[in-house]
Structure formats: C-alpha cells, structure tokens
KOLMIKOL-18418 format. One record per residue (C-alpha): residue in one letter; chain; y, x, z. Coordinates in steps of 0.25 Angstrom, whole numbers, plus 5000, padded with zeros to 4 digits. Last residue first. Example, Ala and Ser with C-alpha at 12.3 -4.5 7.8 and 13.67 -1.06 7.14 Angstrom:
% KOLMIKOL-18418
(site s, A, (4996, 5055, 5029))
(site a, A, (4982, 5049, 5031))
This chain:
% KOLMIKOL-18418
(site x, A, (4961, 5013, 4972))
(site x, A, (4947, 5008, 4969))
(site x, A, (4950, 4995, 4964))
(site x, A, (4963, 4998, 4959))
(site x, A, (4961, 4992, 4944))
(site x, A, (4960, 5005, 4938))
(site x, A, (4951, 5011, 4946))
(site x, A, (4943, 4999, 4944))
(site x, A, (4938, 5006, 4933))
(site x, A, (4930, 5017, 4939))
(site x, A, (4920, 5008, 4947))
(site x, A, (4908, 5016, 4951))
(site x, A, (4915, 5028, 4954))
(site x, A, (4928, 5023, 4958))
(site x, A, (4924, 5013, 4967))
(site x, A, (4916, 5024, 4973))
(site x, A, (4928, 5032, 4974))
(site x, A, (4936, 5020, 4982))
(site x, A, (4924, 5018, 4989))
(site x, A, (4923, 5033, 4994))
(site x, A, (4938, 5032, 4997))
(site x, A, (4938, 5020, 5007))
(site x, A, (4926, 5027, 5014))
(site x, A, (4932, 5040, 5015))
(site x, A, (4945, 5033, 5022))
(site x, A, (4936, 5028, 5032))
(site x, A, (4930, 5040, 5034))
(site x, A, (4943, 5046, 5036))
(site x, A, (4948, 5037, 5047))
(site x, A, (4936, 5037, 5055))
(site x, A, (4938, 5051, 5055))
(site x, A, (4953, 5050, 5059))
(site x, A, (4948, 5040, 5070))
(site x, A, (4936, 5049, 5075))
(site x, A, (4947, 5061, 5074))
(site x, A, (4957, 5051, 5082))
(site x, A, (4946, 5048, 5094))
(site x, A, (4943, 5064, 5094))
(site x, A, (4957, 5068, 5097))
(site x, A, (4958, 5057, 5107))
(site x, A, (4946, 5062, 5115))
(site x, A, (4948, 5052, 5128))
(site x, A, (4935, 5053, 5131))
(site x, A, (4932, 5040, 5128))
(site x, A, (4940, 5037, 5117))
(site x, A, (4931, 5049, 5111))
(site x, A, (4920, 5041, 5113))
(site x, A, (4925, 5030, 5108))
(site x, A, (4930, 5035, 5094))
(site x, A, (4915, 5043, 5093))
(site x, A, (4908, 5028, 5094))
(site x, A, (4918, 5021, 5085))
(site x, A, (4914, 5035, 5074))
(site x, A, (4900, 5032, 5074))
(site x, A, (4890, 5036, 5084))
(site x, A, (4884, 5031, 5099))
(site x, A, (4879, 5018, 5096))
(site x, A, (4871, 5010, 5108))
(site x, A, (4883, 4999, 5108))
(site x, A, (4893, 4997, 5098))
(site x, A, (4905, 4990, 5099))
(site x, A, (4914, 5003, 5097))
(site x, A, (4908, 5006, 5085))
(site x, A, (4911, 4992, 5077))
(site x, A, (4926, 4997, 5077))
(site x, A, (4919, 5010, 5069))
(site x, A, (4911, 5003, 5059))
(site x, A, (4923, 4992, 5057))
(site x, A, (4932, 5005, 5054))
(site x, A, (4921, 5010, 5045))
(site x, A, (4920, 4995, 5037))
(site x, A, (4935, 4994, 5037))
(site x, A, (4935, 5010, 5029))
(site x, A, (4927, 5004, 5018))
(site x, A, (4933, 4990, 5017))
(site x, A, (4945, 4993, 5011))
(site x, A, (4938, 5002, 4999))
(site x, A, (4927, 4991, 4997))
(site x, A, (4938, 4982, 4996))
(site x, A, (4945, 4990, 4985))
(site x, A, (4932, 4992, 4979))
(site x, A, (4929, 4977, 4977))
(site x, A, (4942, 4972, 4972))
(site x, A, (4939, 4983, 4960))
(site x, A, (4925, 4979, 4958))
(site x, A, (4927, 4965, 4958))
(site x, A, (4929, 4963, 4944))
(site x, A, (4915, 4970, 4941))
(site x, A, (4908, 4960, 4951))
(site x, A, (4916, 4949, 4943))
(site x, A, (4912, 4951, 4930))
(site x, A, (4897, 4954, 4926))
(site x, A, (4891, 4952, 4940))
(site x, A, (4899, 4941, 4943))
(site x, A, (4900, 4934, 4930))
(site x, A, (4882, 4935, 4928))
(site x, A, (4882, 4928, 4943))
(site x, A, (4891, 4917, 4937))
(site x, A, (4882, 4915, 4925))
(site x, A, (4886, 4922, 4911))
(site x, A, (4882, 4912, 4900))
(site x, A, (4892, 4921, 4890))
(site x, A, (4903, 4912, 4893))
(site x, A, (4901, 4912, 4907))
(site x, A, (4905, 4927, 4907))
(site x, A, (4914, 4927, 4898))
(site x, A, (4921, 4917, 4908))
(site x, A, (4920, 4928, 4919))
(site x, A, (4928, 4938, 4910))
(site x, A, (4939, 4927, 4908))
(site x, A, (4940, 4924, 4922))
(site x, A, (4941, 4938, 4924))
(site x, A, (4936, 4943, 4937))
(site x, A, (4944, 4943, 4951))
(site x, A, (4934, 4936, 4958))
(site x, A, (4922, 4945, 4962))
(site x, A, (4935, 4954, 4964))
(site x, A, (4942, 4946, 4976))
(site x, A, (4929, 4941, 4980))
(site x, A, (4925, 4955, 4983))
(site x, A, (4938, 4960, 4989))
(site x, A, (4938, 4949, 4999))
(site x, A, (4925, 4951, 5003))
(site x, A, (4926, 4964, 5005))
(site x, A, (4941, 4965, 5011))
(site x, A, (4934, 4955, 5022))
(site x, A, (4921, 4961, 5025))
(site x, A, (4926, 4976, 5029))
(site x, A, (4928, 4975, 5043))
(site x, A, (4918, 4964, 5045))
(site x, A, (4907, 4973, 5040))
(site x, A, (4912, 4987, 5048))
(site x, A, (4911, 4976, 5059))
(site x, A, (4898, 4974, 5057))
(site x, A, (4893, 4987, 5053))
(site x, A, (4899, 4993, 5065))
(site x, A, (4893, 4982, 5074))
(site x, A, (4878, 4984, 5068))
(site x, A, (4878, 4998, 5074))
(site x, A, (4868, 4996, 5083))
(site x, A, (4864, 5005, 5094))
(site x, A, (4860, 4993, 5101))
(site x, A, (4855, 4981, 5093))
(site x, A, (4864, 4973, 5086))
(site x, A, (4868, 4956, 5091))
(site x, A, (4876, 4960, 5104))
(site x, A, (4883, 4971, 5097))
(site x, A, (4887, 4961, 5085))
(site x, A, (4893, 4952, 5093))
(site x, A, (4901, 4964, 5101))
(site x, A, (4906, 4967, 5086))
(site x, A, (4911, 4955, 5084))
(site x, A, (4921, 4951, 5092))
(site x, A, (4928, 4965, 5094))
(site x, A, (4928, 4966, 5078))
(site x, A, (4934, 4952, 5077))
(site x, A, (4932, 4946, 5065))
(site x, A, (4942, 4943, 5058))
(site x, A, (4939, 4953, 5044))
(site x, A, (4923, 4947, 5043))
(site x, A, (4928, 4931, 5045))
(site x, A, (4938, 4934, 5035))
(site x, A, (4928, 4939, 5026))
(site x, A, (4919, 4927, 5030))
(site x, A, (4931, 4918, 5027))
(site x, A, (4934, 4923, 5011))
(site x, A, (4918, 4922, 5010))
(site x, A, (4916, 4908, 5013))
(site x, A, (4928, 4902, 5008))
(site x, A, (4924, 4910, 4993))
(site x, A, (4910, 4901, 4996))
(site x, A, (4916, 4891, 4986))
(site x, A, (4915, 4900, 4975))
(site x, A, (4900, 4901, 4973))
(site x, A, (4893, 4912, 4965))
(site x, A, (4910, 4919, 4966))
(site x, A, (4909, 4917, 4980))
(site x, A, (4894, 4922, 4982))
(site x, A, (4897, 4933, 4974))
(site x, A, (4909, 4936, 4984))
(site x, A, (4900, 4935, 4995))
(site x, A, (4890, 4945, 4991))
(site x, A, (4899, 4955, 4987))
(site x, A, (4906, 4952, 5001))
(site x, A, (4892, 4955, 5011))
(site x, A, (4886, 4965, 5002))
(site x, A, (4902, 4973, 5005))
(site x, A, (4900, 4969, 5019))
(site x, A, (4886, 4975, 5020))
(site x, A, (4891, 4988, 5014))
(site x, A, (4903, 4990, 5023))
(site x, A, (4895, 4987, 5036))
(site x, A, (4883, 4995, 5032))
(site x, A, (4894, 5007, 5028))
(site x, A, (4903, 5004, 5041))
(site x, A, (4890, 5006, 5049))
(site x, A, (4886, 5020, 5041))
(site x, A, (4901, 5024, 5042))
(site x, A, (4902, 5024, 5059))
(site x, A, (4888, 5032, 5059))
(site x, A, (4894, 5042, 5050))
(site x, A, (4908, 5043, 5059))
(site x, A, (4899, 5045, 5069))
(site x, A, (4890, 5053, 5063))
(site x, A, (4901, 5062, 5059))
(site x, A, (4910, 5063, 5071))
(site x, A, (4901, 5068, 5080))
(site x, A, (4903, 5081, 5080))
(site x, A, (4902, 5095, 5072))
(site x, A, (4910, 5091, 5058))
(site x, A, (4916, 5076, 5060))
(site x, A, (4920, 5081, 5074))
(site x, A, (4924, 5095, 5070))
(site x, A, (4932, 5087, 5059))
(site x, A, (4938, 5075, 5066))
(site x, A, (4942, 5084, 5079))
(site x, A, (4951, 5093, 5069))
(site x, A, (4957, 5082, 5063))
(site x, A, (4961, 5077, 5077))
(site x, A, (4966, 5089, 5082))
(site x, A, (4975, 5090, 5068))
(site x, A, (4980, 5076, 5070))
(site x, A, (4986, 5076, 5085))
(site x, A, (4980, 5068, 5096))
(site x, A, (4986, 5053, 5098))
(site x, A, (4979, 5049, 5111))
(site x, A, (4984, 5063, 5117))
(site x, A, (4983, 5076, 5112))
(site x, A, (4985, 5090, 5122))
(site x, A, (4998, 5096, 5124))
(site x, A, (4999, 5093, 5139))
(site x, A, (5009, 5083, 5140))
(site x, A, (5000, 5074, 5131))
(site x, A, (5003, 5072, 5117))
(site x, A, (5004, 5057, 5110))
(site x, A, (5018, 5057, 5108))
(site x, A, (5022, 5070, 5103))
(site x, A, (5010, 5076, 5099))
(site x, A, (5003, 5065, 5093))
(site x, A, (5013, 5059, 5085))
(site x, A, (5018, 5070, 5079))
(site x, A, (5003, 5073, 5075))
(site x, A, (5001, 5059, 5070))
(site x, A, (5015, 5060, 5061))
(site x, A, (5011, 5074, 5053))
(site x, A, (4997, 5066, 5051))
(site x, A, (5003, 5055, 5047))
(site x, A, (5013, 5061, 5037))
(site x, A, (5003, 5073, 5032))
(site x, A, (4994, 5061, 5028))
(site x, A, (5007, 5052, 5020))
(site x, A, (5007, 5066, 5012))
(site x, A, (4994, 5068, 5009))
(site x, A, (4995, 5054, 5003))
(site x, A, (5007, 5057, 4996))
(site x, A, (5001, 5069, 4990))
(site x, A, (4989, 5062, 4986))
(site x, A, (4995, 5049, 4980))
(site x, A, (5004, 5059, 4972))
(site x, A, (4992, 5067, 4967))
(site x, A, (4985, 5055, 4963))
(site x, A, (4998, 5050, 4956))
(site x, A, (5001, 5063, 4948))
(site x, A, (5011, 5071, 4954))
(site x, A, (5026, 5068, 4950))
C-alpha cells in the first residue's frame, strides 16, 4: 500500500475526477439547450478556461483581490475581538455568559438584515459591509475555539503556576495561550474561507463599489453569462480553499508541535 499522504492524495484526486466527471454529464444532458450551446449549468472545461483568461487578462483578479482585502480586515478584527474576550473570561469567569451569546448573536444574524444597516451608517463607496459580514461569519468558531483552548490547560500545570507566585495574568501567558494553540488554529482554519464568503455576500449590498468577486457574480448574472458566473464561483472556491491551506502551513511553521495533537490537520 502507498504511504498515507500518497493515499490521501490519490483518493483525493480521485473524489475530483468523480465530480468533475458527474458536473459535465450533468451539464450536457440536462442543462444543454437545443442548440448545443450551455445552459444555467455550462460544462467544466469551458468554465476552467473562462477562470484562467479572466484571472490572467481580466477582471478577475482585482476583484477577487478587492473581495480578500475586506474578508482580511474582517478576519483579523474578529480574531482581536475573541482573543480579547476569552482573556477577559479566564481574568473574570462570570462574563463566559457574555461572550458564549455575543458569538451566537454574530452567527444569527441575519445577513439580509444587517447589511442594509450597515449601508445606511458607511459612506458611499464603502466596503464596510464586506468586512462586517466577513466579521460575523467568522465570530462564532473564534470565540468558541478560543475559549475552548484558553481552557483546556492542565490544572496541574496552572497550580505550578500559583505555587511559584505566578498571578492569573503570569498562568495565561505561561500556560494557557500555549494550550490553546491547537484549538485555535483549527478555528482559524474554519473561519478563513467563512470570512471570504462573508466578504462576497456583503458585495451585493454595496452601493458606490464596482470591484470584488460579489460585484463580477452580478454582472454576469446580468448578462446572462453563465460560464462566467460558475468561473467567479470556482475561483471564489479556490481562494477560499488557499485561505484554509495557508493557515494550516502557518500553523505549521510557527507551531510544529501541534501537529501532532491535530491542530493544524
């Protein structure tokens, strides 16, 4: 038998060739017009094709850039937001309440409520709704996984701690931020494609901005360009995917041993 990475490999390229083998059936016996050309459901090679020459000599790339740079403030501003609340919880445990319901608040608010609020409250040409949805998308696993780490230290190691005149503060920067590493990466790893697909449903609330990847989806939605609404889609898709894989490699990088431990798997 192949090694294990060769086997997830294989099997993965496998599980590819399957969809892709099933979309073109799909595509050009159902959704085919009379005529011979693609309906609502074009085939994959087509939209392969539109993806690169869009990504190379289009459009494609500064919107899909502009669509990342919003998800990036909103992913960032929502990890500040959970590692400062999960201290906060640990300094002072009775506002763990308070911070399990303002993550639940983030992950049930309604996007098609909030983001004409937002609109109403940012300037024109704005792309504060992108970043607040890409916020809101992402706040829950984050808070969740923080506190799930920040708590999942050794008791034995935090008394050590206190034995030695360690402080509470002293525990958390010795202890438990080093124990949360793991919980934290896999969160980190969840929330990076939410934050992009927040970005991009924020897009088609925006008023005065003409790029990002929500923008491009709408305007080929307009003409009725279905090949170039599924490249947009498979793009998105893969951006989303590198997202994922570069916090999984800088978990990596910086935090070798919670490979072990299934933090960055």
């Amino acid at each position: 038998m192949p090694p294990t990475p060769v086997r997830g490999v294989l099997f993965g390229a496998a599980g590819l060739a399957v969809l892709l083998l099933a979309w073109h059936l799909v595509a050009v016996t159902i959704y085919q017009r009379p005529n011979g050309s693609p309906g609502p459901v074009p085939p994959p090679l087509p939209v392969v094709a539109r993806a690169v020459t869009g990504l190379f000599g289009g459009a494609y790339a500064e919107g899909l850039a502009a669509t990342a740079g919003a998800a990036l403030t909103g992913y960032a501003i929502a990890v500040a937001i959970a590692l400062v609340l999960g201290i906060l919880v640990i300094v002072a445990p009775p506002l763990g309440p308070f911070a399990s319901q303002l993550g639940v608040v983030a992950a049930c608010a309604p996007a098609a409520a909030v983001a004409p609020i937002v609109v109403l409250l940012s300037p024109s040409g704005s792309r504060a709704v992108s970043v607040v949805l890409a916020l809101l998308a992402v706040e829950f696993p984050l808070v969740v996984g923080v506190l799930l780490g920040l708590r999942s230290a050794a008791p034995a190691q935090l008394d050590l701690v206190h034995a030695y005149g360690g402080s509470a503060w002293t525990a958390i920067r010795k202890v438990r931020v080093i124990s949360a590493i793991p919980a934290l990466l896999a969160a980190l790893k969840l929330a990076a494609p939410a934050a992009f697909l927040g970005a991009m449903t924020g897009e088609f609330f925006t008023v005065g901005v003409d790029t990002g990847a929500g923008r491009l989806l709408i305007s080929q939605q307009y003409v009725g360009d279905y090949t170039g609404m599924w490249a947009i889609a498979l793009l998105a898709t893969v951006v989303s995917a590198l997202g994922y894989g570069a916090v999984a490699l800088l978990g990596r990088l910086l935090a070798p041993w919670t490979a072990h431990t299934g933090g960055t798997r």
